[in-house]
C-alpha positions, 0 to 999 in steps of 0.5 A, a space after each residue: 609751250 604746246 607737246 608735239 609729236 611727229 610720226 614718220 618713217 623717214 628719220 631725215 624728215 623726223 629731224 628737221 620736222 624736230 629741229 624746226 618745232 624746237 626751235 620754235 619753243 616747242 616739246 617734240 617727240 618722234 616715233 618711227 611707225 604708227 605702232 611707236 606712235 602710239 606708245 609715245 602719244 600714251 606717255 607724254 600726251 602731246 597736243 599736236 600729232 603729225 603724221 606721215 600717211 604713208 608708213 611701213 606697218 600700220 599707216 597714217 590712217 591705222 595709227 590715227 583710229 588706234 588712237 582715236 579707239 583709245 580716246 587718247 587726246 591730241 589735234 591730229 594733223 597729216 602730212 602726205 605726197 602729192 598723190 595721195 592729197 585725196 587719202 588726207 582728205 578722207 582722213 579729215 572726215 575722220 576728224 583729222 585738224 588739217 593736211 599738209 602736203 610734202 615737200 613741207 614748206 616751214 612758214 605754213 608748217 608753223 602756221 598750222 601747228 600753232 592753229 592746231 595747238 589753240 585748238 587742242 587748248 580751246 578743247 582743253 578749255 571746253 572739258 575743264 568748263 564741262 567738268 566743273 558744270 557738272 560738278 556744280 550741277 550734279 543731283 548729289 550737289 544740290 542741298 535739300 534733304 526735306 521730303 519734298 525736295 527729295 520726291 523732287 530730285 527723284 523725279 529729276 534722277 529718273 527724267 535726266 536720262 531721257 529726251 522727255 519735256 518738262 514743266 518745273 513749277 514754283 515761286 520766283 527764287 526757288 531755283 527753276 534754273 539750277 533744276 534744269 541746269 541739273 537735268 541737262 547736265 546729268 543726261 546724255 546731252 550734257 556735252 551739248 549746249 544748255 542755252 536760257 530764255 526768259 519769257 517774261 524779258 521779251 517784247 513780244 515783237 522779238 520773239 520769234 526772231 530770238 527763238 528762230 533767227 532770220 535771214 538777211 533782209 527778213 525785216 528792215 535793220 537785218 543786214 546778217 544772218 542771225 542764228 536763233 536760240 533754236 539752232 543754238 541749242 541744236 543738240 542740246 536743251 533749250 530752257 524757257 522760263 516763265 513760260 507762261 508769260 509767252 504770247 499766245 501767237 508763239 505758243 502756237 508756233 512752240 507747238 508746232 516746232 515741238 511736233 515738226 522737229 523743226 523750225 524756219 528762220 524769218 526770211 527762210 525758205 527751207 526747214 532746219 531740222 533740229 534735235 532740241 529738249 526743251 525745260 520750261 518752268 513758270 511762277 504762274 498757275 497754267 490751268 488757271 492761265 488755261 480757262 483765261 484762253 491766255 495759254 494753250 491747251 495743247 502745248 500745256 499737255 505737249 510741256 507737263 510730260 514730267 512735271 516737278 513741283 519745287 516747294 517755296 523755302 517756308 515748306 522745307 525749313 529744315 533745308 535752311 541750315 544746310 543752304 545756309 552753310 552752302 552759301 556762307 562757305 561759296 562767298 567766304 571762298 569768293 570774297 576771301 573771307 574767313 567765315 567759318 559759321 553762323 552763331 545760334 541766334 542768327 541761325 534761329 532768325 533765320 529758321 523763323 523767317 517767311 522767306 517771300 523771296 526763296 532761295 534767291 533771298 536767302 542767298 543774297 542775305 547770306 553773301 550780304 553778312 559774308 561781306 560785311 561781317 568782321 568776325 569769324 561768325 555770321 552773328 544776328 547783328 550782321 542779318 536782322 536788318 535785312 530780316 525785318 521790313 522797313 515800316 511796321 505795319 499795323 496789326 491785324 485781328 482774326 478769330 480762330 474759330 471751330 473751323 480754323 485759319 483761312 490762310 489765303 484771306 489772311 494773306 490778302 488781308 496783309 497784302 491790303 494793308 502793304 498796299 494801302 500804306 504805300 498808297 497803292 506803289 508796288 515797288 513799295 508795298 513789297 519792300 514793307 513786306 520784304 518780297 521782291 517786286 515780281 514775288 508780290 505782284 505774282 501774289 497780288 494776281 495770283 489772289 485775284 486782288 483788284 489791280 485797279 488799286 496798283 501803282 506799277 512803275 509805269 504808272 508812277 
């Protein structure tokens, strides 16, 4: 049960006030003047302070800013005469829950204690929610002491504490969103909403309405108000990923919303100001979008103020042992599970592994092994099935000449031969290769390959 304290100089009043809240189930404390007060609000911390406005000493006010200067906790609620209703006004600018005027009647005294006490616990709530995101996000939590991981997070160190966009740039699964979510969560606006888009999930008829809201009435079906991710955000960061998947129209509108600072709802006829850091992040290689006209020049240059280059999981190998142990102590905490280690031969496996789906594919491999294992190691048994592709694929000659092994022809050449197997399916052609869907057909664009030979779902 909620802590309450009641402050007033007046000790008839302080007993029934008391008598009243204990009866309620309450904890009351009183003090006699704002000095005591704030002795009492300091020792017992309660969740709901009423106070007399007009004490001898320091008053109301005086005892509410003291403690307010002090940062002490608690949902401060007024109590005044009828003359002095416009001084508990005033005091609610200062951040004061609500007022109630003397003589105090008891059904709307409880009412408004029990409001202020789920507001102090919805508080309460909020710090708790703040302090494990940032324990989860903060730079020193994310695993990666390969050096490009650690030019990375230097960057990442040196922007967070400034209003700077940024472009985060790597294939799918090397965790875009815990970078931007790290930089949030360690800059100044980080008490602030931290609000996520993926470009790439949006019909292109709905984006204007999701990132700037509308009116009632703006299209047929808008029947309310609906606020976008914009105002959402307001204060804080708005992350958009796969950014370069946003249709050539918005991105002018992104541009304009970045030099403006503000933006209008569809229907709106007035401006909204707003203060929001935007963190984008893309799979694609944007100068290439760029001489295709399929992506703004300006707002590239507006986006790439700071840009960070994650590195794919086959680049920083030696990071693996260490994501490994991470993954494998978070599931065995979720699931319950007594897994203390990865034995030698499956960690070997997992070293020598290409990783087409990144982070995210180990992860999954990880959690996978965690579930299934019965023993207190994850062995090579509890992972192999998922390190292998479903169908061999034939073998495929090359010279090593004086000049060497031409890596993107290679590749090519593997992503052919998937395809011509799976005669011309995506979906299966990434299964021999054990990539996701999005992971090969990015590869499969990103080469150039001729996308007449490609069954996507749709087509099947």
């Amino acid at each position: 049960m909620s802590v309450i304290l009641v402050v007033d100089d007046e000790p008839l009043q302080r007993d029934i006030l008391k008598t009243i809240l204990d009866d309620e189930g309450y904890e009351t404390h009183t003090a006699s003047s704002g000095e005591d007060g704030l002795k009492v609000l300091k020792k017992y911390q309660p969740d709901v302070i009423l106070t007399d406005l007009k004490m001898e000493g320091m008053g109301g006010i005086g005892f509410i800013e003291a403690a307010k200067a002090e940062s002490l906790p608690g949902t401060f609620i007024v109590m005044t005469a009828h003359g002095t209703v416009s001084s508990a006004v005033d005091a609610m600018k200062k951040g004061v829950f609500d007022y109630l005027q003397k003589p105090l009647e008891k059904d709307h005294l409880l009412l408004t204690v029990k409001r202020a006490a789920e507001h102090t616990d919805l508080l309460k709530e909020n710090l708790q929610l703040q302090k494990e995101l940032y324990a989860r996000f903060r730079m020193e939590g994310i695993v990666g002491r390969s050096q490009k991981m650690q030019e990375a997070m230097a960057i990442m160190k040196k922007v967070a504490g400034s209003p700077a966009t940024v472009l985060i740039i790597g294939e799918s699964g090397t965790g875009k969103e815990l970078i931007a979510r790290a930089i949030h969560y360690n800059s100044p606006r980080r008490s602030r909403p931290f609000v996520a888009l993926n470009c790439a999930a949006i019909p292109e008829n709905l984006f204007e309405s999701e990132l700037f809201g509308y009116e009632p009435g703006a299209f047929t079906g808008a029947s309310a108000r609906k606020i976008g991710l914009f105002e959402a955000a307001n204060g804080g960061t708005l992350f958009l990923d796969e950014i370069g998947d946003m249709p050539v129209m918005m991105q002018s509108k992104l541009l304009r919303v970045l030099q403006d600072k503000e933006i209008r709802r569809l229907g709106g006829k007035e401006p909204i100001k707003i203060d929001v850091r935007i963190i984008t992040a893309t799979n694609k290689d944007l100068e290439k979008e760029l001489s295709r006209n399929s992506f703004r020049e300006a707002l590239y240059y507006r986006l790439k103020v700071v840009t960070i280059q994650l590195p794919p999981l086959r680049e920083r190998k030696e990071d693996i042992p260490e994501l490994v142990d991470f993954f494998r102590a978070k599931y065995s905490r979720e699931f319950g599970k007594r897994i203390r280690g990865v034995d030698q031969p499956a960690l070997k496996a997992l070293n020598a592994y290409s990783w087409p789906g990144n982070i995210r594919q180990l992860e999954s491999v990880i959690e996978r092994a965690v579930i299934l294992s019965d023993q207190e190691t994850i062995s090579l048994n509890d992972i192999k099935s998922e390190l292998r592709t479903s169908q061999p694929l034939e073998t495929f000659d090359f010279d090593l000449s004086e000049e060497g092994i031409n890596f993107e022809e290679l590749e090519k050449e593997l992503l052919r031969k998937a395809m011509a197997k799976s005669h011309g399916v995506v979906a299966k052609a990434a299964k021999l290769l054990g990539m996701s869907y999005k992971t090969f057909w990015y590869r499969w664009e990103k080469l150039n390959m001729d996308s007449t030979q490609a069954k996507k779902p749709s087509d099947e």
